[in-house]
C-alpha positions in Angstrom: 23.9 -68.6 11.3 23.3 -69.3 15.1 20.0 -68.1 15.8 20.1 -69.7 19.4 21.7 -66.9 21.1 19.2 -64.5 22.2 20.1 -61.5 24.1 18.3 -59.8 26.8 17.4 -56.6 24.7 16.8 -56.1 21.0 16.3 -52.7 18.9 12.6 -52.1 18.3 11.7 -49.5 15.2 9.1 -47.2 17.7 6.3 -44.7 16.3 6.4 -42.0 18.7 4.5 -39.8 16.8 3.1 -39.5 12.7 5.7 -39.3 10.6 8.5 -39.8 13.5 9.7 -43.4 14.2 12.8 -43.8 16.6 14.8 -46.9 17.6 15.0 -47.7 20.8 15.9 -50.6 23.3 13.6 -53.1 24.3 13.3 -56.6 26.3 13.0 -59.7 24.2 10.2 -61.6 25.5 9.9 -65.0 27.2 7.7 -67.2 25.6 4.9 -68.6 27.5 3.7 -72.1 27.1 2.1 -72.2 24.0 4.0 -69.2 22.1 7.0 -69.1 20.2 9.9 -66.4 19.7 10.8 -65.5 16.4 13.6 -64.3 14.9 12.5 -61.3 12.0 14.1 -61.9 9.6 12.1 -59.7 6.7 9.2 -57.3 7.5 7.0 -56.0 4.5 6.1 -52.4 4.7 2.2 -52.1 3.6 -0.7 -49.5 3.3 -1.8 -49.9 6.7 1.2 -49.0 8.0 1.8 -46.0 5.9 -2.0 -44.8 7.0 -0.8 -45.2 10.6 2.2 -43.6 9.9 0.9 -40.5 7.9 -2.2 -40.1 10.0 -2.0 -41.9 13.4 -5.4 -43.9 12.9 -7.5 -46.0 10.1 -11.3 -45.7 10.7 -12.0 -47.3 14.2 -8.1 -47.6 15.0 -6.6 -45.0 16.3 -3.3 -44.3 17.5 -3.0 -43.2 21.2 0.7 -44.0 22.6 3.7 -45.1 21.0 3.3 -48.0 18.9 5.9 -50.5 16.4 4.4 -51.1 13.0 4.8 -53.8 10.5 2.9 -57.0 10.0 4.1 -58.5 6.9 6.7 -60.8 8.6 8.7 -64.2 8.5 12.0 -65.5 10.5 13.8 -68.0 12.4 12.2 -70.1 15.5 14.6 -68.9 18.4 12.6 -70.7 21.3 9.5 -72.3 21.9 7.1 -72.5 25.1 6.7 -75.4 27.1 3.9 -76.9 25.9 4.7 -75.8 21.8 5.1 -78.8 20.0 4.8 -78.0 16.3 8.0 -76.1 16.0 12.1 -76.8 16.8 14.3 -73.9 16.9 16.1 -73.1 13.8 12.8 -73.8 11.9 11.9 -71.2 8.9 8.4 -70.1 9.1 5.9 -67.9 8.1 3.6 -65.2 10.5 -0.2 -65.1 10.2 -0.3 -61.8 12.1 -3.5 -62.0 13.6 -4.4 -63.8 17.3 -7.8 -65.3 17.4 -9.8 -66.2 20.3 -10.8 -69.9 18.9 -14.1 -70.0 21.0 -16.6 -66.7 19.3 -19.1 -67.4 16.8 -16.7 -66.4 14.3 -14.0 -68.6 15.1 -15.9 -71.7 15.5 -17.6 -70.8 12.1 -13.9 -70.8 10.1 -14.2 -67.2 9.6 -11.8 -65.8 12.2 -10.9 -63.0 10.4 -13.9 -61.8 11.9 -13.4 -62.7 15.5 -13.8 -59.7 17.9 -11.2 -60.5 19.9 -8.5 -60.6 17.3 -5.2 -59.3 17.9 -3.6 -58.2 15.4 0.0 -56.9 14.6 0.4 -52.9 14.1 -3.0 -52.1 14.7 -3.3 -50.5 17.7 -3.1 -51.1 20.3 -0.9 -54.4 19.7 2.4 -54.1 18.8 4.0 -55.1 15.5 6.5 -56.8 13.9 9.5 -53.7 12.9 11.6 -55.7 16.2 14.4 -57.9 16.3 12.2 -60.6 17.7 8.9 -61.8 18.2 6.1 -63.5 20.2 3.6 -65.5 18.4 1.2 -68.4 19.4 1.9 -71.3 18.1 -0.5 -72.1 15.6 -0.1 -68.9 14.2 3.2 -69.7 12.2 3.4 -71.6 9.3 6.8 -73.9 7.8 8.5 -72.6 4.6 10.4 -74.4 2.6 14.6 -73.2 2.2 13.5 -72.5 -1.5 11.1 -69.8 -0.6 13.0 -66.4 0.7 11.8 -64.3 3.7 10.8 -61.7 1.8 8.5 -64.2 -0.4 7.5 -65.6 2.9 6.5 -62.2 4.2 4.8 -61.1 1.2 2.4 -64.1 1.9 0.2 -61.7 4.1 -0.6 -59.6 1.0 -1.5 -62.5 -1.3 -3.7 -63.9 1.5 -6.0 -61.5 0.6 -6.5 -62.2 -2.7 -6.8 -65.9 -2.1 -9.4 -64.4 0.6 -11.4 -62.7 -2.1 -10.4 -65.4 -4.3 -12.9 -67.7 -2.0 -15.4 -65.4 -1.4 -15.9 -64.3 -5.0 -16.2 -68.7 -5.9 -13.2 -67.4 -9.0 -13.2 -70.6 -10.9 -10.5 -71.9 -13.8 -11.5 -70.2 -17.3 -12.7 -66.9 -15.6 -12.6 -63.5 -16.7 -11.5 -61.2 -13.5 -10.8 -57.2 -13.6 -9.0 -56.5 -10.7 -8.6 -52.1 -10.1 -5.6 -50.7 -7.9 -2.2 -52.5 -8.7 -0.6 -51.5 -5.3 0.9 -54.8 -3.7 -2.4 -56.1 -2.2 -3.8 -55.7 -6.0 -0.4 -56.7 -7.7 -0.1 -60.4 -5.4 -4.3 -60.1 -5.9 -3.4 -60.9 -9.6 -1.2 -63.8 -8.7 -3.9 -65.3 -6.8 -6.1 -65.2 -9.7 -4.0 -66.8 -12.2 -3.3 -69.3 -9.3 -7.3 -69.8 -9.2 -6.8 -70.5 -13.0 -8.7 -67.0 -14.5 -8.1 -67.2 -18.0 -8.2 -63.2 -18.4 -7.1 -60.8 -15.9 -7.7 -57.3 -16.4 -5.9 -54.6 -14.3 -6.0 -50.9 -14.1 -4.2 -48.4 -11.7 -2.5 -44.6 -12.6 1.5 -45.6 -12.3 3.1 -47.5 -15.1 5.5 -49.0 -12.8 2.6 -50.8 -11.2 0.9 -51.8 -14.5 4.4 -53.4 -16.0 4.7 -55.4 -12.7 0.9 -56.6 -13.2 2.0 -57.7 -16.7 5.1 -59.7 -15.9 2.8 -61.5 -12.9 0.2 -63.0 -15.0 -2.5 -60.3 -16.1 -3.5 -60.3 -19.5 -3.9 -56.5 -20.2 -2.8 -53.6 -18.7 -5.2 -50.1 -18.5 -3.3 -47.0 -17.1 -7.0 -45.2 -16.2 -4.8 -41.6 -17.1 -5.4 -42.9 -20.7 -8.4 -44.8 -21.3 -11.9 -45.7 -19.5 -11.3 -49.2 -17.5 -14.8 -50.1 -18.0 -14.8 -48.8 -21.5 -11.8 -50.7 -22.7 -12.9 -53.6 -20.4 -16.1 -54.1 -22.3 -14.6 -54.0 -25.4 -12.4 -56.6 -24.6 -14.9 -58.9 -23.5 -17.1 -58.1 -26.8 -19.5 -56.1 -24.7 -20.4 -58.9 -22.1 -17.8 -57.8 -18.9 -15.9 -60.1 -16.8 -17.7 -62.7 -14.1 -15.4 -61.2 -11.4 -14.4 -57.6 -10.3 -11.9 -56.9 -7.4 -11.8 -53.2 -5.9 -8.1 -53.1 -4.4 -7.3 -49.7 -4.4 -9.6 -48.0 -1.9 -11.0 -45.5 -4.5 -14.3 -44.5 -5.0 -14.0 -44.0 -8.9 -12.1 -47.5 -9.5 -15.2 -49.5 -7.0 -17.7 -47.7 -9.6 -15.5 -49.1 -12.6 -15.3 -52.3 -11.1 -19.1 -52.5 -10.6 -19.5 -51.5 -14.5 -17.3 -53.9 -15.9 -19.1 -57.0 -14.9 -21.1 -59.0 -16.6 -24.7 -59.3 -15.8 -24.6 -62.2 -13.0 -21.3 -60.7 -11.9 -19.7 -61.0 -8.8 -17.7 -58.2 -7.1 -15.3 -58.0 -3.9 -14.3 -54.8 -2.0 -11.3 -55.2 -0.8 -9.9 -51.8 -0.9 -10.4 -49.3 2.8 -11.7 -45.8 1.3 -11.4 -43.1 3.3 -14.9 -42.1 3.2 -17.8 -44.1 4.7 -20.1 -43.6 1.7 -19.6 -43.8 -2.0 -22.1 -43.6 -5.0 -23.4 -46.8 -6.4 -26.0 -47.8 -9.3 -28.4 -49.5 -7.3 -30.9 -50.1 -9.7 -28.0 -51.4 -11.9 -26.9 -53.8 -9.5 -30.5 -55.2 -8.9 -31.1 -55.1 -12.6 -28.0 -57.4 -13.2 -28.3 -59.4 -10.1 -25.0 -58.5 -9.1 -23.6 -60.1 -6.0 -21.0 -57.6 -3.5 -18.8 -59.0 -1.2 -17.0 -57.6 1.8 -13.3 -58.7 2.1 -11.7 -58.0 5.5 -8.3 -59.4 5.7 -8.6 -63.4 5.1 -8.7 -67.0 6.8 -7.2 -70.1 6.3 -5.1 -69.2 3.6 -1.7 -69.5 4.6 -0.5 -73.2 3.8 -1.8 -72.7 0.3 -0.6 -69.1 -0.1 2.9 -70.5 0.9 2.5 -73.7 -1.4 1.5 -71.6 -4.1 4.3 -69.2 -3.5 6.9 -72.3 -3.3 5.2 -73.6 -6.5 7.2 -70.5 -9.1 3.8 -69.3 -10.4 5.1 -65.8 -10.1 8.1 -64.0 -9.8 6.9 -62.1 -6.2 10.2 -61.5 -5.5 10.3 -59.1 -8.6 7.9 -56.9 -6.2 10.7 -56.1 -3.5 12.1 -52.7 -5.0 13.9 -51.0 -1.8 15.5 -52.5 1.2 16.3 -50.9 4.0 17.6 -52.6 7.6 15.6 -51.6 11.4 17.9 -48.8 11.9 16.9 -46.8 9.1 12.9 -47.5 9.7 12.0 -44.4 9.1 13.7 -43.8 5.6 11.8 -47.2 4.5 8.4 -45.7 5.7 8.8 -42.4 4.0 10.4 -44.2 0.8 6.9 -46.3 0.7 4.8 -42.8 2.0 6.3 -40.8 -0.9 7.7 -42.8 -3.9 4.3 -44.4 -5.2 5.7 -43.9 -8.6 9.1 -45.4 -8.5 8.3 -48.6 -5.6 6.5 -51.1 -5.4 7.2 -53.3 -1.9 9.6 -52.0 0.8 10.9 -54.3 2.8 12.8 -53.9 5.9 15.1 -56.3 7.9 15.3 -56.2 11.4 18.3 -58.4 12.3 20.8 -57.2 9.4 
């Protein structure tokens, strides 16, 4: 395939409005000296973009002109800038979506996922990734190997996360782990964890669907919350002690209070899930009493070269995941498909230049 040939204008998958995305024409853009153009060759659709979709704005971000979604990405190098040395056009690669200034606090720390600067695809005011092509700095691609698919590539923003909370929680080989919400942040959270070598993973969510894909990646048991009590069944499980790490990745107030109460005493739990209120509920004397450590997870930092070598590695079958595809022109039937089939899919993926 000649990915060489770049044209002037490319289709662009536009929100004009919630719930209203049109395709329209666009430039392709020149890279600058230390950027890169991409060719898209796989876009995931995730719950950010739904949010933005459905209701123009997620907490602080809010959505005030026309904006392209989509962040979950990987392609083709089409051209590099004059000074971009790391990549050759043809080269398959992987997009870390977010631009860091390199030179807060944050940055200079390793934690750049907290930089104040960062710019970061489909959240506004920055554009996204549902186009043709792309610009990206440099360092903010990463080589695949031909063995690993776009889709897998793309799905790497997803597992970043749970190698993120992986990190922050200190999961160790031989550790017990509940993990609550099995959309795909919490389905690719549970391949990170068997990656991290848990020996038990416990999952719970509402949709069957999500619990069987839970199962065939790695976890050990499966709790559809319709039937039984997470914490409940969790404890019995564990003969009564609780697990050493809990992940929130569903955004829910009741499933952060079950993760809270299936931990052992000494536990350590991440919130990695956005609810939509400010304030929820918590046992604070229960978490003092068992010395329970919380951590905040927002998005994730130098995780992609292993989140790619653990993708390349087979220890899951992410691909599995991918249950529609839909090309750019038909945008908005992929968005509603993920807005409105929470039963029946699982990841969405679109492809721009198909």
């Amino acid at each position: 395939m000649d990915h060489t040939n770049i044209p002037a204008t490319m289709k662009a998958a536009v929100m004009t409005k919630p719930l209203e995305i049109v395709i329209q024409e666009v430039p392709v853009p020149k890279p600058g000296p230390d950027e890169v153009l991409v060719k898209v060759m796989a876009v995931g659709v995730c719950g950010s973009d739904i949010h933005y979709y459905e209701h123009g704005r997620i907490g602080r971000f809010v959505v005030e002109k026309p904006i392209i979604l989509g962040h979950e990405c990987a392609g083709v190098v089409a051209a590099v800038g004059s000074s971009a040395k790391r990549f050759q056009v043809g080269d398959r690669v992987a997009v870390e979506p977010g631009i860091v200034c390199g030179r807060c606090d944050a940055c200079k720390q390793g934690r750049y996922n907290l930089c104040p600067d960062v710019q970061f695809l489909a959240t506004p005011p920055v554009d996204g990734a549902f186009v043709q092509y792309i610009l990206m700095r440099e360092d903010n691609l990463f080589p695949i190997p031909d063995s690993l698919s776009f889709e897998e590539a793309a799905l790497n923003e997803p597992f970043s996360v749970g190698i993120h909370a992986a990190k922050r929680t200190g999961l160790k080989p031989g550790s017990s782990i509940a993990i609550m919400g099995m959309g795909p942040v919490g389905l690719m959270a549970v391949v990170a964890a068997k990656a991290f070598g848990a020996r038990e993973i416990y999952v719970s969510d509402l949709e069957p669907i999500r619990l069987e894909a839970a199962l065939r990646l790695g976890a050990t048991e499966a709790i559809n919350v319709r039937e039984r009590n997470a914490v409940d069944e969790i404890k019995r499980l564990t003969g009564g002690a609780g697990v050493d790490v809990a992940w929130e990745t569903a955004g829910s107030p009741q499933a952060l209070q079950a993760a809270l109460g299936s931990l052992k005493r000494g536990g350590k739990m991440a919130i990695v899930g956005l609810p939509a209120q400010q304030e929820i509920p918590l046992n604070i004397p229960y978490i003092a009493d068992n010395e329970v450590d919380i951590y905040g997870v927002f998005r994730y930092a130098n995780t992609y070269p292993s989140g790619i070598a653990f993708l390349s590695s087979g220890i899951a079958d992410a691909k599995s995941l991918i249950t529609d595809r839909y090309p750019l022109s038909r945008t908005h039937e992929a968005m509603e498909r993920a807005r409105t089939n929470k039963s029946g899919s699982l990841k969405v993926v679109v492809y721009p230049n198909e």
